[in-house]
N, C-alpha and C positions, 0 to 999 in steps of 0.2 A: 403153683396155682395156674389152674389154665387160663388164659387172656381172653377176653372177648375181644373176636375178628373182627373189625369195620373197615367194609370197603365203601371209601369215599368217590361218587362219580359225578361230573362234571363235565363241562365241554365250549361252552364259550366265555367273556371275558366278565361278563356281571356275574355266573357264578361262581368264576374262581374266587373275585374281588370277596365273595359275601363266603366263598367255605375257605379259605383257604386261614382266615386266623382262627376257625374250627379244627382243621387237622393239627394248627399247631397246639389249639389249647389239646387236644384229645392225645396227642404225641409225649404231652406232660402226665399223663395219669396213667399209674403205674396197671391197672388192672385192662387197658388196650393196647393193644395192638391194631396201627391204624394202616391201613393199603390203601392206593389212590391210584382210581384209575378214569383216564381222558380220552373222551373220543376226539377233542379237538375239531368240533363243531365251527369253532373259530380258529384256525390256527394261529395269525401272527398275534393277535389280541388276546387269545388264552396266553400264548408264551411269554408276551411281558407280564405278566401278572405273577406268574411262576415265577421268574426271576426276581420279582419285587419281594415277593416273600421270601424265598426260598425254599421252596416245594419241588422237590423232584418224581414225576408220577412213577409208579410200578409198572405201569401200564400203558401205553399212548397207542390210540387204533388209527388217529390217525384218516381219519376219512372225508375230508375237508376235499370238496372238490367245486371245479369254477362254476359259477351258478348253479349250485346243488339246490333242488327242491324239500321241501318236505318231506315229502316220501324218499328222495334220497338219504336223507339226514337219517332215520328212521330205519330203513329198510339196511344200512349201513352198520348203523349202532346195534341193533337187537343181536342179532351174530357174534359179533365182538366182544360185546358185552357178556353175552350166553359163553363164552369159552373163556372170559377171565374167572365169572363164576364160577365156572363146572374146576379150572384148575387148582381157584385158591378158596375156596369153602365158606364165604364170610357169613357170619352170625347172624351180621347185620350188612346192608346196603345203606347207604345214607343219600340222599339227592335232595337238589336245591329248587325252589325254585318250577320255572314252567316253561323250559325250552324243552324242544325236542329228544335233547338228550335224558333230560329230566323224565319226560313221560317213557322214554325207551328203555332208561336203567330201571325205572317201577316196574316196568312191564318185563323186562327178561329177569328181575330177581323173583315175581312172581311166580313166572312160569319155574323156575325151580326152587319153588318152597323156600326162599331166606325172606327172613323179617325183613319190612322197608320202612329205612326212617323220612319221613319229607318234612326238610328245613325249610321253614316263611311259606307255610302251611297256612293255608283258611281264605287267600287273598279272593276275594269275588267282586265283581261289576255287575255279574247276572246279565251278559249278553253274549253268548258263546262266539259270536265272533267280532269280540273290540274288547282286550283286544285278542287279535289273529294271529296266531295257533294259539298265542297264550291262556286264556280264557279256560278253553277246554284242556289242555295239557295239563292246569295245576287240577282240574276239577276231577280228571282221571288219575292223578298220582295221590291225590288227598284216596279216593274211593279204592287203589292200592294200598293204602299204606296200614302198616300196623302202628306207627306211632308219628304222630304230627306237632310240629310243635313252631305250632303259630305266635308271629311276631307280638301279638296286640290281643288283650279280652274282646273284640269287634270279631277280629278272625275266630275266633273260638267258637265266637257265639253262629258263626255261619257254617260253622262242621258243623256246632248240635242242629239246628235247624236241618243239616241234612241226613242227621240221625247216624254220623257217623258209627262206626265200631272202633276207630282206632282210637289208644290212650293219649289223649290230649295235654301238650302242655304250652303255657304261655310264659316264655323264652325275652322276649324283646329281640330286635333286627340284629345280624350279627355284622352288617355294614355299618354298623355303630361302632362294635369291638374293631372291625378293620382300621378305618380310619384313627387309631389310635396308634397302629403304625405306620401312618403316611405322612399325617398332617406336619410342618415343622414350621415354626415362624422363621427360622436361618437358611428357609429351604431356596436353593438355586435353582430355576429353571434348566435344563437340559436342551429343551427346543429353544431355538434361536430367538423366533419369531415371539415368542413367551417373554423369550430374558429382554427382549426390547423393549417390552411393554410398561411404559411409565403410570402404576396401579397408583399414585398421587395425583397426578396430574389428568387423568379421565376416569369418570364411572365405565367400570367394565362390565357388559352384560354377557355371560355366557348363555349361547345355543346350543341344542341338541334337538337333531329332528328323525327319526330314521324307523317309524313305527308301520308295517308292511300295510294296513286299513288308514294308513295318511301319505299313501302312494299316490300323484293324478293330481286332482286340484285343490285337499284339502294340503298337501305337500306345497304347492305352488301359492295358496294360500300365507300360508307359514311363512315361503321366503319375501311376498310383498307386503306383509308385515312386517316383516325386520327392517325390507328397504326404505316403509313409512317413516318409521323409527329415529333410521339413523340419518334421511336428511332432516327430521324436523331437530335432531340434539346433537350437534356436531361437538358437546364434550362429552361423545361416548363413543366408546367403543365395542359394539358386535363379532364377539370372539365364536366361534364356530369349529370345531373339529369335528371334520364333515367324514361321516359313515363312508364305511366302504364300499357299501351298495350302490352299481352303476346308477340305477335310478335316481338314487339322493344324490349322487356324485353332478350327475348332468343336471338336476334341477337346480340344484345351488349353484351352480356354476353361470347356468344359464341367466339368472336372474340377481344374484350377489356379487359376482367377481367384478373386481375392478372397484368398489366402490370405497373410497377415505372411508369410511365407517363401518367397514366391515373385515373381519381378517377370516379369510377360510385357512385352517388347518389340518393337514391330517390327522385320525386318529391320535392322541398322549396316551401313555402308559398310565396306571391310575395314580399314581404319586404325583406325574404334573395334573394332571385332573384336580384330586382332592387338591392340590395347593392352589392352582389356577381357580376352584371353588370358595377356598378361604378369602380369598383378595377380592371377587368380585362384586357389583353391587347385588345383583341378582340374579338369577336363572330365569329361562323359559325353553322347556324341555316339554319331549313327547314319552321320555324314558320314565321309567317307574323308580330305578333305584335313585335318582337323582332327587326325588318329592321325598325319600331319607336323608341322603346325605347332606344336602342344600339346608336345611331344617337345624341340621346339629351343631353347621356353621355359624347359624345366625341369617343365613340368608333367602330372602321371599323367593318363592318360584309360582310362574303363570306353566299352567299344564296346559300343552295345545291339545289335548284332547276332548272329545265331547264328555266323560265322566273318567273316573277316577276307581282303582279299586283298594284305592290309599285313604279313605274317606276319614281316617282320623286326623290326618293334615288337613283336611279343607277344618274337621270340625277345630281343630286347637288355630286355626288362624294363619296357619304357616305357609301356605296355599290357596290358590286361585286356580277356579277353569276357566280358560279361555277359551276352551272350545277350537275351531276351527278355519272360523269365517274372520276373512281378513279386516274387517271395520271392527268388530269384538276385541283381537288380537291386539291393534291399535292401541284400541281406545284403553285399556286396560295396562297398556307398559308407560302410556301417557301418564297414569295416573301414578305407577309404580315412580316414572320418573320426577314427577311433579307436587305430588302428594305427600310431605313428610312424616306429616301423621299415619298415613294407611302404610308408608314404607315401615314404621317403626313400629308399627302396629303388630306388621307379621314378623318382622326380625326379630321381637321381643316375645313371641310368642314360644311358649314351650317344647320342642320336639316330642311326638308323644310316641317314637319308635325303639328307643331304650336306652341303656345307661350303660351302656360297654361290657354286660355282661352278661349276653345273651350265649355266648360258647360255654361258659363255666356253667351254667344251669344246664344246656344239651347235654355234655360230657355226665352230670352229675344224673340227670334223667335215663343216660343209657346205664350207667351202672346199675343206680337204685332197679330199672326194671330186669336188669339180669340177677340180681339178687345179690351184689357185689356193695351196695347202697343205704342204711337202714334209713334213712333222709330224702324221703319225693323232694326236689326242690323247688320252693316256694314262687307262683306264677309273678313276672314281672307287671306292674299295677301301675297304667298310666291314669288318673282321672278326665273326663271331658268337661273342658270349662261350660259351668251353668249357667 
């Protein structure tokens, strides 16, 4: 019997994280054949991902270069991509997500007639730029695709509003399924500066800031909020592994280093991530994947951004915006840190992004639609507290 082809394409390090227990679940079902091919949008941050799983691509273009623009990233991929296609024929394309490489794999599997599958499908804010590129990137790979298959019934309902034509399914997040290979309670930190950290003896708050429309002073913003922070609660600790981006690199620097209550770290691989997530008390993050995975831990996240296109965290309680403006930021981790009730409030709150089985429903969606399947499978159903 002939396989259905799928080539899996990806390129920086929150895609791998969320496809990469997809290749493995799709790697287990006998009727594919799965290819995986990398631009490497991110080099050194897609490769540890790869090694965490165990993914070795078919393909690696390889086009990672020092302050590459957009249009670089882009005008890079589409070529690369257009000659893995034309060599290995896939059935189907699969892509993640709303980076650059995301909107490039849609667009050069288009341009030569193969199906496009786009994984965590449906995400919208409705402001094409915030955020920047991502906004418009998933909104062009959704109006590509043949088959979408959004995390959440919220996302769905935002393809039909825009009258989609691709066959819709609702999956749940597959950074739920990842972290079921990461998370360990026996787990060792690897970075030093990690294994030091006595998670008894201080509330640990984890940072994450590095979003391209919080570049300038909603950036700077951000870090003289942490520094309010950490002189007012000297039993905490402001754990930070600070982007690579010179820009995020010098503002944190400029306004963080040096301070007892704060530890700037480079970049973790996502295994210390997800474990450094388990232990802390909280998050305050500008990242998107992190309003999933913080949630499934048990733990509250403040979003520094001015909206969210995760809106079913804010509704199930497991999230906060904080927006941007430094007395907002403040006042809001004040509360996180002072407030037992509002902290237990969102810890206890439900993740409404899935049940670790968002892969096994994708795998089983690509069959059923190739006719390999007599079973659509059944959309994952979170309810919104009423």
């Amino acid at each position: 019997m002939k396989k259905i082809r799928v080539m899996t394409v990806f390129g920086t390090r929150p895609e791998a994280v969320k496809m990469a227990p997809l290749v493995i679940e799709l790697r287990k079902n006998p009727h594919i054949e799965v290819l995986c091919a990398v631009t490497a949008q991110h080099r050194q941050m897609l490769d540890s991902v790869l090694d965490i799983f165990g993914i070795r691509p078919d393909f690696d273009l390889d086009i990672m270069s020092p302050r590459q623009t957009l249009s670089d990233i882009t005008v890079r991929a589409l070529p690369g991509l257009e000659r893995v296609f034309r060599e290995t024929s896939p059935d189907l394309v699969l892509v993640h997500g709303d980076t650059s490489t995301t909107f490039a794999g849609a667009l050069a599997a288009f341009y030569n007639k193969i199906m496009i599958g786009h994984v965590e499908a449906g995400l919208r804010t409705g402001d094409r730029y915030s955020p920047f590129p991502e906004e418009m990137n998933r909104v062009l790979t959704d109006s590509l695709s043949d088959l979408c298959f959004a995390p959440t019934r919220q996302n769905k309902e935002n393809l039909l509003r825009e009258n989609t034509k691709a066959e819709l399914f609702v999956t749940g997040n597959t950074v739920i399924d990842a972290m079921r290979y990461t998370v360990k309670e026996d787990y060792i930190f690897s970075n030093p500066d990690l294994a030091s950290v006595d998670f008894r003896s201080r509330r640990v708050v984890v940072l994450t800031a590095h979003r391209r429309e919080n570049y300038g002073e909603p950036l700077r913003n951000i870090m003289g909020a942490v520094r309010d922070l950490a002189d007012r609660f000297d039993d905490c600790l402001f754990i930070y592994p600070v982007h690579l981006s010179p820009e995020v690199r010098d503002t944190a620097s400029s306004i963080l280093s040096g301070h007892p209550g704060v530890m700037l770290i480079d970049p973790v691989p996502v295994d210390e991530m997800h474990n450094l997530l388990s232990r802390c008390s909280f998050v305050m993050t500008d990242s998107g994947g992190l309003q999933e995975e913080a949630p499934s831990l048990g733990k509250p996240v403040l979003v520094l951004r001015r909206e969210t296109e995760r809106g079913e965290a804010v509704a199930a309680g497991t999230v906060r915006l904080a927006g941007t403006e430094r007395e907002d930021i403040v006042s809001l981790g004040e509360r996180l840190l002072t407030d037992r009730e509002l902290y237990d409030a969102m810890a206890r709150s439900v993740n409404p992004y899935g049940d670790g089985k968002a892969c096994e429903r994708i795998a089983q969606a690509i069959t059923w639609r190739f006719g390999l399947d007599s079973g659509r499978p059944a959309d994952y159903l979170w309810e919104e507290p009423r």
